[in-house]
Steps between C-alpha positions, in 0.01 A plus 500: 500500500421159345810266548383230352503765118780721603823539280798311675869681424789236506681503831800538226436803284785688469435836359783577212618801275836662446757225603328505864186240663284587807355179704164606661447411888237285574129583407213374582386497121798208473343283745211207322174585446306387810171553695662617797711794569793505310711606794459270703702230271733771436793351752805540319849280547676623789817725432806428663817751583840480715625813663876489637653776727830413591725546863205358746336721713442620847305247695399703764310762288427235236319210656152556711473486835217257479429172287087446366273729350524820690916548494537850488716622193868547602662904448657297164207371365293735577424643146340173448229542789252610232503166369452280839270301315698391208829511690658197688867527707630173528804511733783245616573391137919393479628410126761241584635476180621790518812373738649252256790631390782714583413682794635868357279767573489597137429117413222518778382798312481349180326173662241718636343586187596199282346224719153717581304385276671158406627396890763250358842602557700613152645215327309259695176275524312481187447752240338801732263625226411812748131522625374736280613310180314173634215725511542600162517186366148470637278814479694722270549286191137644342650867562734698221747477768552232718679702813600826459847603747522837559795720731560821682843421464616258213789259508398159739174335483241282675339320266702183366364224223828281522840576725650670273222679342370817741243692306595842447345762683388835303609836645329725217147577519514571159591204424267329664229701359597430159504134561202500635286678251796492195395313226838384287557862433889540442707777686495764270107444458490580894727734462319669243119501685703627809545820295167540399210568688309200440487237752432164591167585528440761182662207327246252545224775539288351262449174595403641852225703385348199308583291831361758676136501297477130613515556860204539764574750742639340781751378274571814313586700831720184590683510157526918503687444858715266396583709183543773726762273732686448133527865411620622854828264491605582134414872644745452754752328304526722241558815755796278671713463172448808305729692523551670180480805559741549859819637359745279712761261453304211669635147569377243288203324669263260435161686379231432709655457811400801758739597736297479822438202660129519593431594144677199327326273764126626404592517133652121508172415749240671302663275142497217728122590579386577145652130365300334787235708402512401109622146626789553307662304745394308845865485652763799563799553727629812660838576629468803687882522535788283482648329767851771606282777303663783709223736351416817735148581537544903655151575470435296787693691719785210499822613305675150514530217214252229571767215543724734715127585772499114473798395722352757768731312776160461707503839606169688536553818301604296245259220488244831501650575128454199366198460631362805323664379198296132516185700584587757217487164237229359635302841439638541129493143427234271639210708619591728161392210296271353783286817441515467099400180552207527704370814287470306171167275403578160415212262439300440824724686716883702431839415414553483862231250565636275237889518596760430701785707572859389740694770580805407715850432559765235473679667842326529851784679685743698286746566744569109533413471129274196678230306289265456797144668557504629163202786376211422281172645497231321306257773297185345318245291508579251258161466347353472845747221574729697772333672814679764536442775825829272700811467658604123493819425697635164335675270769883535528679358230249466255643615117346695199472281348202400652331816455573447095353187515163680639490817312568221158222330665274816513564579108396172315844361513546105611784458701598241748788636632752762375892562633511384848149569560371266774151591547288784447404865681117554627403812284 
């Protein structure tokens, strides 16, 4: 192909029709004519997301035996082992913060999940504009959405722009989708397409075939999977709320929302995928639970609430349990999306190459509801800013708030200093 005469496609064409708009991922027809390969100044922004599982962990199945570049994965993380190269365990974390206050376990709780990502302590220190939304104010303001806070659970949140303003975090899939790829459609327009068979994609089905005509053929297989991605999750999400025609007297719940676990966590991970994707947005937040979520999780063998396997009074059958519960959310959770990630083209490289992902905790040791040697696992590369392939124990003492400062660091985002940060973490 001749670059320097090819047709270029706006990095923002949205495709529209019937209330609804469909962002296209990145192509290499967007990218400037040039004389050389168009891929290779295809490196996209890097995306940026927060994972929180509450109630700390296990250490002793959680952390590697070994620090460097040939730990071995530990029986929690071991779903991640796939990944060596894009993963990175960082280990001996505390969040400080997280002790200022009254020292009630439920206030501990609530500490836990509040300071993660803003590590000053409620009420004090200046306004703790939470990691993610500094971010946003950097990378994400050229994206429809800015951040996007999503939930397994519902009711707390992460993310915070001002003290008393935490984001909320959507529960609904369906939701989500429609926000996503909703174009000021109102209710009973949704409600309307929902009963008929058209979707997202039959709605905007003509302006894809003329896209479509446009595109060489690297970029029309590229544009058919992504299309693909699209139809599989509104697929999905209409099978999880109709229920029409069952004959029951059901509770009222909220459509979209499946009832098993693993399948709201790909659903919410595959949206969260597809808006990277589209760069819809560069930023997003996951609660994976709240903090006291006394969910059960039977299919792993564990019939217990979550909170209750928590306090496990350091007894070994019981620090077994919740040790195949953190294993269980690392599984559905991070290498779920870790895989998604690494399976979709983006630019030079994937979605994986050009992110970074924290999934952690605000809680080490549940039993003492302590804020020492906290989790987090790095995933990504950052745009080839992050190594990856490590475990890197952090000297005694040293806060998150350091890591934030590095992973802000590895994203585009200038930052000093952030919370009680006091230097940063080798990644």
């Amino acid at each position: 192909m001749n670059y320097l005469t090819k047709k270029h496609i706006s990095r923002r064409k949205l495709l529209r029709g019937a209330g609804v708009s469909l962002a296209l991922p990145l192509l290499e027809s967007m990218l400037p004519a040039a004389t050389v390969r168009a891929a290779e100044l295809a490196t996209p922004a890097s995306r940026l997301a927060c994972i929180y599982i509450p109630h700390g962990i296990v250490h002793a199945n959680w952390v590697p035996a070994t620090v460097g570049s040939n730990f071995e994965f530990s029986p929690t993380l071991k779903a991640l082992e796939p990944f060596r190269n894009r993963i990175t365990v960082v280990s001996g974390l505390d969040l400080p913060t997280a002790y200022d206050g009254p020292p009630s376990a439920g206030e501990h709780h609530n500490r836990s999940s509040r300071c993660w990502l803003t590590c000053v302590p409620p009420g004090k220190g200046p306004s703790p504009t939470s990691m993610d939304q500094l971010a946003a104010d950097h990378i994400g303001q050229d994206t429809q959405l800015p951040s996007l806070e999503l939930s397994l659970e519902g009711r707390t949140s992460i993310s915070y722009r001002t003290p008393s303003n935490p984001l909320p975090m959507q529960v609904n899939p369906r939701v989500v989708f429609e926000r996503l790829f909703g174009d000021g459609s109102t209710p009973q327009q949704r409600k309307v397409r929902r009963t008929q068979t058209a979707t997202i994609l039959d709605a905007v089905r003509e302006e894809i075939n003329s896209v479509q005509r446009t595109l060489p053929s690297g970029d029309r297989i590229r544009f058919e999977q992504y299309l693909t991605d699209v139809r599989e999750v509104e697929r999905r999400l209409t099978l999880e709320s109709d229920t029409s025609s069952l004959e029951l007297d059901l509770p009222e719940r909220p459509a979209g929302v499946p009832d098993s676990f693993a399948e709201h966590a790909k659903i919410m991970f595959d949206l969260m995928a597809l808006a990277w994707q589209a760069e819809l947005t560069r930023v997003s937040t996951m609660m994976v639970a709240n903090e006291l979520s006394n969910r059960a999780f039977p299919e792993t063998g564990v019939n217990d609430g979550f909170h209750n396997c928590s306090h496990h009074m350091d007894i070994a059958e019981n620090m077994r349990r919740l040790s195949l519960l953190n294993a269980y959310h690392v599984s559905n959770t991070l290498a779920y999306f870790v895989e998604r990630l690494q399976a979709t083209p983006d630019g030079d490289g994937t979605l994986l190459d050009h992110s970074l992902v924290l999934y952690g905790s605000g809680m080490g040791n549940s039993q003492d509801h302590n804020h020492k040697a906290i989790p987090a696992v790095l995933a990504g590369g950052a745009s080839g800013r992050v190594v990856g392939g490590q475990h890197v124990q952090v000297e005694a003492g040293t806060p998150i708030s350091n890591l934030l400062v590095t992973m802000l660091d590895k994203v585009g985002v200038p930052v000093d200093a952030f919370g009680d940060s006091n230097g940063t973490v080798a990644i």
